[in-house]
N, C-alpha and C positions, 0 to 999 in steps of 0.2 A: 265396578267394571264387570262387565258380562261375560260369561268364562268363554264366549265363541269372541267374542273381541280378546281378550287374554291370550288363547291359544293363534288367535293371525300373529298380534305380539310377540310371541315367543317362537312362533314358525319364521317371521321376517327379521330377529335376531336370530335366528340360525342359520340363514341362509348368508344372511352379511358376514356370519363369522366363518363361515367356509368358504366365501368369496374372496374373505381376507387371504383365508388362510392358503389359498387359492392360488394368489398373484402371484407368486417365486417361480409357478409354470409358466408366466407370462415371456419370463428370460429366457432368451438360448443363451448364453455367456459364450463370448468369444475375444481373444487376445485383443490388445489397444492395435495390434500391426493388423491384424486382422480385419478388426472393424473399420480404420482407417483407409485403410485396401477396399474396400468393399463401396464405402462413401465416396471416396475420391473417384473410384472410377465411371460413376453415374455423372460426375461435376463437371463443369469446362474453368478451368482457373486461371483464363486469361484474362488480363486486364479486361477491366467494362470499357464501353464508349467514351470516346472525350469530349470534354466539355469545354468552354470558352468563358475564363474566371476574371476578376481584376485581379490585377495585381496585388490590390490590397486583402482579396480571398484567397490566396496563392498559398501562404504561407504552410509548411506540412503537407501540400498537395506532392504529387507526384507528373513529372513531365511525361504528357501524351505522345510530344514528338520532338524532333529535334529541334533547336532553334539554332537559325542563322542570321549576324549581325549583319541589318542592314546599313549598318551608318560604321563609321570609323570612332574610336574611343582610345584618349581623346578624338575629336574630329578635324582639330588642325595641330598645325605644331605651337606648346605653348612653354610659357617659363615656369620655373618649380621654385623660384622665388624673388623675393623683390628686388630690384637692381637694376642695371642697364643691357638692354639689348648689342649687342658689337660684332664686330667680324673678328673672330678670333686672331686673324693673321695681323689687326691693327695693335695688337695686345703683346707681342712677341717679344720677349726678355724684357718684361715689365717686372720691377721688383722696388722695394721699398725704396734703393738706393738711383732708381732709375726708372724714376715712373714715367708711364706715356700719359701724354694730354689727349682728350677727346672734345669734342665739341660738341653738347649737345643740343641734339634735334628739338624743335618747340612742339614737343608733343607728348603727352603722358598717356600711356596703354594701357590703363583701367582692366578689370574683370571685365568683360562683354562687348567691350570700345573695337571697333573694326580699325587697325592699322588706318591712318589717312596717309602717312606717307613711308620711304625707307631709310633702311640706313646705310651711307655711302662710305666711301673710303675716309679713316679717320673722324668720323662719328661715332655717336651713340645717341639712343632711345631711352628713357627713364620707362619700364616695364614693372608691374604688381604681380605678384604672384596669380598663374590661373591667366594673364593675359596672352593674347597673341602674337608670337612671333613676327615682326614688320619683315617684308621682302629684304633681302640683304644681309640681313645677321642672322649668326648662326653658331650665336654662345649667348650664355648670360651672365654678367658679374657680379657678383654678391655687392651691395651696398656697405654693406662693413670693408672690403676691398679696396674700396673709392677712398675719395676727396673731393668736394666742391670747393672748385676755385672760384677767388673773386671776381668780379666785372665781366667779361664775357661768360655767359653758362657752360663751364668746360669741368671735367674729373679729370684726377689724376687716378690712373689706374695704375696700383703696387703690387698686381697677379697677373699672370701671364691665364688666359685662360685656353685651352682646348676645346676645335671645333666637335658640338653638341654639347658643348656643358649646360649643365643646370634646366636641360631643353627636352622637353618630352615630346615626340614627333607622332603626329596625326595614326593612327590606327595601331601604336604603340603598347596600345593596351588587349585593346579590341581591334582587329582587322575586319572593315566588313569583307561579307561573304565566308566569314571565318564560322565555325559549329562550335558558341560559345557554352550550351549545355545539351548533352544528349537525353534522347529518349529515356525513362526510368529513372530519372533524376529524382530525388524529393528537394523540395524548396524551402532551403532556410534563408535565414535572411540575408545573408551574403549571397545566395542566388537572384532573391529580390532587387537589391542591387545590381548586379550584373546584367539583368533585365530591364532594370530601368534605364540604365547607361548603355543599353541597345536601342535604347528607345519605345520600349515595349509598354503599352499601360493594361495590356492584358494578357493571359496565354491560354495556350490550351493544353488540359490538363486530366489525368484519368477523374471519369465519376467516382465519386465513394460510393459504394454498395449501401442500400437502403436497409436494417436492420429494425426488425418490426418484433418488438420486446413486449411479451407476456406472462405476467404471472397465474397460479391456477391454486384454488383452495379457499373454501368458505370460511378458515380462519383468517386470511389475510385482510388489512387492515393498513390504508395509507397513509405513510408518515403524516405525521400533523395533528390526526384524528385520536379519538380517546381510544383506548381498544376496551375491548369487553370480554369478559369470561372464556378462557381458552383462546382468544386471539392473540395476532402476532404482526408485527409490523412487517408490512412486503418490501425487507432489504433487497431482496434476488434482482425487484427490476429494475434496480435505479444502478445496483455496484454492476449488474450484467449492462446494461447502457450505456453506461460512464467505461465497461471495460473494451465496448464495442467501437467507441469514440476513440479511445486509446488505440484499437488495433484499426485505426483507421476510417473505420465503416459511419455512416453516418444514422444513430438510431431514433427510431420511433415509437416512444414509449407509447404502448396501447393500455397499461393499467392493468391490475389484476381481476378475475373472473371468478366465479363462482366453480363449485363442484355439478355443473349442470351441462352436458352431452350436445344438446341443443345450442345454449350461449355459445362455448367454447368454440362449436364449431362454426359458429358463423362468424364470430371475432376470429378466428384462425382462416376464414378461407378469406376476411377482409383484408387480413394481414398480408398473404398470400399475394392479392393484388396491389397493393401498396408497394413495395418493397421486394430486394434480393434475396434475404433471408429471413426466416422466423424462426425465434429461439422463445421458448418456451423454461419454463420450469415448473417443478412438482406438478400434479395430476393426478396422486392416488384420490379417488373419489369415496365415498363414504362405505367402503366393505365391497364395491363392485368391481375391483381389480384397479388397472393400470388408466384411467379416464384420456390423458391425453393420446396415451398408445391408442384408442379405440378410436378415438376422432381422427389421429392422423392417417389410421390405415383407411377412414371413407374417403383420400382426399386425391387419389390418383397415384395412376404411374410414373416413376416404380414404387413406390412408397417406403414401406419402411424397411431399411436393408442390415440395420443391426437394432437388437433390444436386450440389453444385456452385455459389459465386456470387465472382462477380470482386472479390476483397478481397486482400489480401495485408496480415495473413496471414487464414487464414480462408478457403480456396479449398474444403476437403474438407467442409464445413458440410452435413449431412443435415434438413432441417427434414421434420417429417411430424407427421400425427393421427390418434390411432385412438378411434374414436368421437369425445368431444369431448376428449382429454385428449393437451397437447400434446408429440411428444416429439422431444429435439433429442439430435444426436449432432454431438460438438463435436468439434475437428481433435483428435490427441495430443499437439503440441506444445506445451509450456504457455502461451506465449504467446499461441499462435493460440486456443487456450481459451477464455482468460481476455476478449481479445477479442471474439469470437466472443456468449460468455456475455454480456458486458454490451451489444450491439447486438441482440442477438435473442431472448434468455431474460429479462433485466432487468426489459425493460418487461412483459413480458407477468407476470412477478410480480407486480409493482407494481399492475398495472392490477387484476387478481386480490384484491392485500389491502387495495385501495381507496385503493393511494398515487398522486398524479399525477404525470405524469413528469417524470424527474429531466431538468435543464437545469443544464449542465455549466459552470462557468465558465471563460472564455476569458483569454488574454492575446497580447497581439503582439509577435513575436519575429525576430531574424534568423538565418536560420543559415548558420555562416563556410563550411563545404566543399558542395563539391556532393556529391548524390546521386542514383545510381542509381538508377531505378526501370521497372517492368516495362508495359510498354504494356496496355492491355484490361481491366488489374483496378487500381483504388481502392487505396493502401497506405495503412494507417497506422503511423508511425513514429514510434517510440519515442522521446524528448529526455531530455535533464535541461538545465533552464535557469539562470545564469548571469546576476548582475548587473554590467555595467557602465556604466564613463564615458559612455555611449553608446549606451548602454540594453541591454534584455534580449535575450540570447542565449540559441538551442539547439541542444546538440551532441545527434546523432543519438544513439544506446546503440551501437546495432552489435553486440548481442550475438546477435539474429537470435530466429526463431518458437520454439527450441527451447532459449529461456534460462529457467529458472525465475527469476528475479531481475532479469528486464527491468523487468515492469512492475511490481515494487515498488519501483524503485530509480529511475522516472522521473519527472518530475516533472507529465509531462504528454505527449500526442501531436500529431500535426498529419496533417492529410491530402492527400496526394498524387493528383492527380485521374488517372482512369484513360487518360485521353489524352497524358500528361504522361510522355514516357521519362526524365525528368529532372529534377533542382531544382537549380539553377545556384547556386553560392558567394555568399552573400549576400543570399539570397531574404527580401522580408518577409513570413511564416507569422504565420495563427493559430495557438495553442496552445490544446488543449482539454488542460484541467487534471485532473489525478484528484486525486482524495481534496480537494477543495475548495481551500480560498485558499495560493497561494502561500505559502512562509516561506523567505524566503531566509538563505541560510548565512552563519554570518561568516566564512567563509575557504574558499576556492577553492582545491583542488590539480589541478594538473592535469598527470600526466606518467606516467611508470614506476612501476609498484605493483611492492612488496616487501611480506613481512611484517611487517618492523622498521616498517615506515608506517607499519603500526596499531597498534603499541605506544604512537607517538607521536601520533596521533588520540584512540587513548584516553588519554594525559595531558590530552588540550587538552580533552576531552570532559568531566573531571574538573574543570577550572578551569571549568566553563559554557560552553564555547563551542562551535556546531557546524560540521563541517566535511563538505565536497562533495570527495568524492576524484570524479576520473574519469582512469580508465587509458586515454591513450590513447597510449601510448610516447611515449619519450625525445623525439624528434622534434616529436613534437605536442606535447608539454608546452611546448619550446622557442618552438613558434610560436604557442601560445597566450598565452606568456609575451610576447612581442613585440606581440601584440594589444593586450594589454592585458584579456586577459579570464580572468586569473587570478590568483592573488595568490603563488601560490608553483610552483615546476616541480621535482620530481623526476628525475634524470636521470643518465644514465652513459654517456654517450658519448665514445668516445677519439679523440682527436686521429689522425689516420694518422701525419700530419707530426712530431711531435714527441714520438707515443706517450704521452702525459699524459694522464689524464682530465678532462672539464669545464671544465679552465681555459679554452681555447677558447674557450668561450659565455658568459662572463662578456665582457658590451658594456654603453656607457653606457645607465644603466636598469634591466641587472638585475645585481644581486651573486650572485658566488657564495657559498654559506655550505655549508663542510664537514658531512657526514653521518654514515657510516660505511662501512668498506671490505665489502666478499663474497668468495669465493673464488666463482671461474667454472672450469670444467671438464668432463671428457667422461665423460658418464654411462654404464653400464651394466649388462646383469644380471650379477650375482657370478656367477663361475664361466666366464665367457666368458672361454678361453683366449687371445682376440684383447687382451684389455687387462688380465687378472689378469697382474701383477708385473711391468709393463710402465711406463714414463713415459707421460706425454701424446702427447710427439712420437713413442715409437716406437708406441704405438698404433695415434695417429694413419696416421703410415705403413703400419701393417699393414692398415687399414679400408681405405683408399683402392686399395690393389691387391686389394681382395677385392670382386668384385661380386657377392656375395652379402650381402655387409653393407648393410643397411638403416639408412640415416641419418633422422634428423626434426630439420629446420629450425628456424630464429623466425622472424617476421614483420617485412616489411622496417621501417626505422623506429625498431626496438627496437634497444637497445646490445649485447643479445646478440649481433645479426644481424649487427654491424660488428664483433665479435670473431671471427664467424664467417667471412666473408669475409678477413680477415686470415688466418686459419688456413686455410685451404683454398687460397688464393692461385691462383684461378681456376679449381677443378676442381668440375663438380657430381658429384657423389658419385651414386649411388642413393638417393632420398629426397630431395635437395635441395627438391623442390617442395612438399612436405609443410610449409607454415608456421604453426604455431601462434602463439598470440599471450602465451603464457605458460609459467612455468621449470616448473609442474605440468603440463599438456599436454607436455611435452617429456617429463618424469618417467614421467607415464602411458602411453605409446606404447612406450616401449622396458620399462616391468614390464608392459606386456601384451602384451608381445611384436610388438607390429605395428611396431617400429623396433627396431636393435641398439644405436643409439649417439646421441648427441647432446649438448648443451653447453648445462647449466642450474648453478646455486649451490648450494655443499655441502649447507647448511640440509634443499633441497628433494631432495637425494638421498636425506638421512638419512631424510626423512618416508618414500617411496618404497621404503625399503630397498636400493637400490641401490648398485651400487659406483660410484667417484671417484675422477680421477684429477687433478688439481690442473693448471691450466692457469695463469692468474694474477690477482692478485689485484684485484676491479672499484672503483670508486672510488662509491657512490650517494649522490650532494652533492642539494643544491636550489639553485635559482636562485628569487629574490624580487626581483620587482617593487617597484622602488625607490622609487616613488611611493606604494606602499601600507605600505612599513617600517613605518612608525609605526602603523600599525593594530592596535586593544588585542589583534585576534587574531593577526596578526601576530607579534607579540611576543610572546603567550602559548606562540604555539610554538615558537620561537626558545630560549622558556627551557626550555622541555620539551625539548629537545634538547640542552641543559647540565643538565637535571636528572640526578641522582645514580640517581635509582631508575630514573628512565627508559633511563637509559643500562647501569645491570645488566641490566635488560631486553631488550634490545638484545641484548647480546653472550652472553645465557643463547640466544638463537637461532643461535649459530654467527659472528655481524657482532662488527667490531671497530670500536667508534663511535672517529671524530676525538680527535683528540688540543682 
């Protein structure tokens, strides 16, 4: 390479790394009231135009305008069950001991049958349920009530009936002219109904606002497709579509885009024409600041009226409009999203397809650790909540803005006020609830996640019963289990002292109940001379006098992490600081080469492809909560753990379950 090519090289990496470094000017930060304030008053958030649906499109719509019955419902007067038509007065101190005789008319009043004649003094009609009332009568008598006599066609009636019995009278239901459902109605299917027994086979009904859905970023990569080095599958524009359909609006996925100014902008000013709103997400472009912020401010008045607002997550939130159509460009991380999406896209759907806003139900909860949190901006955090002796609990997620599986897997959030560096170990929190009413689990795990788990989750899952894992390592499981706010603990923690697994932690209260054994060991890429045909310890030895060997850690806490520290016996390696929180993360880092070496279970090497070198073998028991043993979920897992299939299962993954 030519040093005047070398030095453009090294000139146009340093301008992208100032540009990077750059983008945080991009923000003006301003409160969620603020920026909302500011959006909403560029917006018109009335209902759109109506439209003219079937009936059978109806369904979740919202009503354009009033409806009024033009027919009667019923539409004549009919009977509400099988029996005789009669004149109640012909019936009068009829009783078992003193029945009246009728005569009946030669005629049967079928469902649909038009009356051909009446019925006179000292008759009766033989009428079906749903038929028409014949001129002259004006009760109905049950058929169980009767008696058919012999030779002439006559009943003995043994009930006295009351004029309108049994008789539903014409517009009894429905009146026409009557305002069966008002404007802003939504239609479920009991509306549908009521619409069809007006007569109606169509309505008209507010449009759903068009949502014109784009993703932004040359690592994105559409489900289906294989990804490639540093790529990532485009979640953002299927759960933001699917959230946009939930909040009513009707979207159009336009697909993800390139890091390219040009593209972007002509797919955004398509979008633009298409549709009522355009949501967007991610956009930082390759070290050139904010990409979508740049396109959207070429794109007209008023443009963009916040960039930037104190929320965590949710800090890079672009809100703008051009002309009246509004367009939001949400953080990349899918959390921050997804978040993001339901405080400030939501409503404005809603308000659009004439729904009112949604009002979220709450519950009170406490949560056992403290948490961090960031002075100046609002967080909301993630939970999943937990029933106990003692009431409702919620443990954070901690999976962070960049988990695809946060907020499907929570139960709910709480919020952190922005003056608040802190939420101290046993705060009492609202909970704001997603996806409506709580449903608590019948069985609570809470410890070290393995594969083998979910073999045995889905046994229990089989039997009916549903179960709450939360990984929060060996450690936390243990102290959850002490709470009392769990029902069972997953866990592999070795004793130093006596080198045994688990026995240890079995204390009055919780038993230990054997699992199955792992192989633990040091991973690496095959072919790495430092540990191909090598044992554990001489490997080991060799990694540790090589500071170019790249280690990757676990997370304190974890039983891996006390295997690890055993093995090292005070030395940090290179990489030591590097803590992932799982045997995949461990896996991952050394096949993409950003780590040489580190200590995860055969299983997860095999997935990985990589090489293993057997270190020894881990013990993953559970600890139960011995006050809760006897709970039918409980137990149901317990036998899923002696089950025959379940335990093939098991050990088709590498695990050697308990004897």
């Amino acid at each position: 390479m030519s040093e005047q090519r070398r030095d453009r090289l090294q000139d146009d990496l340093i301008a992208r790394v100032r540009a990077a470094a750059r983008q945080e000017q991009f923000l003006d930060i301003v409160s969620a009231e603020e920026a909302r304030a500011r959006f909403e008053k560029h917006l018109d958030l009335s209902p759109l135009a109506p439209e003219t649906v079937p009936l059978a499109a109806a369904l979740g719509r919202v009503l354009a305008e009033d409806v009024v019955a033009a027919v009667d419902a019923p539409p004549f007067d009919r009977s509400n069950v099988d029996g005789f038509a009669v004149r109640a007065a012909d019936t009068l101190g009829a009783s078992d001991g003193n029945p009246k005789v009728l005569i009946l008319n030669a005629e049967v009043i079928a469902c649909g049958d038009v009356p051909g004649g009446g019925v006179t003094a000292g008759t009766a009609t033989t009428i079906a349920t749903g038929g028409v009332i014949p001129r002259g009568a004006d009760a109905v008598i049950m058929i169980e009530q009767t008696e058919l006599l012999d030779g002439t066609p006559r009943i003995e009636v043994r009930r006295a009936a009351a004029p309108g019995q049994f008789v539903s009278y014409a517009g009894s239901d429905i009146a026409r002219g009557e305002t069966v459902l008002r404007r802003g109605a939504r239609i479920g299917s009991r509306e549908i109904g009521m619409l069809a027994a007006s007569g109606l086979a169509e309505v008209a009904v507010v449009r759903r606002p068009k949502v014109a859905v784009l993703s932004t970023g040359d690592e994105l990569v559409a489900p289906g497709r294989a990804l490639g080095e540093a790529g990532v599958y485009d979640s953002n524009g299927v759960v933001v579509a699917a959230a946009a359909a939930e909040a009513g609006g009707e979207p159009i996925a336009m697909g993800a885009f390139p890091d390219d100014a040009a593209t972007l902008e002509k797919a955004v000013r398509e979008a633009l024409a298409a549709s009522d709103i355009v949501v967007l997400s991610g956009g930082t472009s390759k070290g050139a600041g904010d990409l979508s912020h740049t396109v959207v401010s070429r794109l007209g008045a008023p443009g963009i009226l916040v960039h930037g607002v104190a929320l965590k997550p949710g800090k890079p939130l672009c809100l703008a409009v051009v002309g009246n159509k509004p367009i939001v460009v949400l953080p990349g991380f899918p959390t921050s999203a997804i978040f993001t999406f339901h405080a400030f896209v939501a409503p404005v759907i809603r308000a659009l397809a004439g729904l009112a806003p949604e009002t979220a139900p709450t519950v009170n909860a406490r949560v056992p650790v403290r948490v961090a949190s960031e002075l100046g901006r609002k967080e909301f955090l993630l939970v999943s909540l937990v029933e106990t002796d003692e009431g409702t609990v919620a443990f954070p997620t901690g999976k962070g803005s960049g988990s695809v599986t946060s907020f499907s897997q929570a139960d709910g959030f709480i919020e952190i006020d922005a003056l608040a560096g802190t939420l101290d170990a046993d705060s009492e929190v609202q909970v704001t609830l997603i996806g409506g009413a709580l449903h608590a689990p019948d069985l609570v795990i809470m410890g070290s996640h393995d594969v083998a788990l979910d073999v045995v989750v889905g046994a229990l899952n089989a039997r009916g019963f549903a179960a709450r894992v939360l990984a929060v390592g060996s450690q936390g499981g243990v102290a959850a289990a002490h709470r009392g706010e769990c029902d069972i603990a997953p866990v592999h923690l070795i004793d130093p002292e006596s080198g045994k697994y688990n026995v240890h932690l079995s204390t009055p209260g919780l038993t230990l109940v054997p699992g199955w054994q792992r192989m633990q060991g040091i991973v690496f890429r095959p072919g790495d001379k430092r540990f191909e045909g090598k044992s554990a310890a001489e490997a080991l030895k060799t990694v540790l006098a090589d500071r170019e060997a790249l280690m990757v850690n676990r997370n304190a806490g974890s039983g891996t992490r006390v295997l690890v520290e055993t093995l090292l016996e005070g030395v940090r390696p290179p990489g030591y600081a590097n803590q992932p929180k799982s045997h995949n993360a461990v896996a991952a880092a050394i096949a993409q080469n950003r780590a040489d070496w580190g200590l995860a279970i055969a299983p997860v090497a095999k997935l990985y492809g990589l090489g293993f070198l057997p270190v020894a073998p881990e013990h993953y028991d559970f600890l139960v909560v011995e006050s809760r043993r006897e709970r039918p979920a409980v137990q149901a897992f317990l036998a899923a753990l002696r089950d025959k299939e379940t335990r093939a299962r098991i050990a088709a993954l590498g695990m050697q379950p308990a004897e």
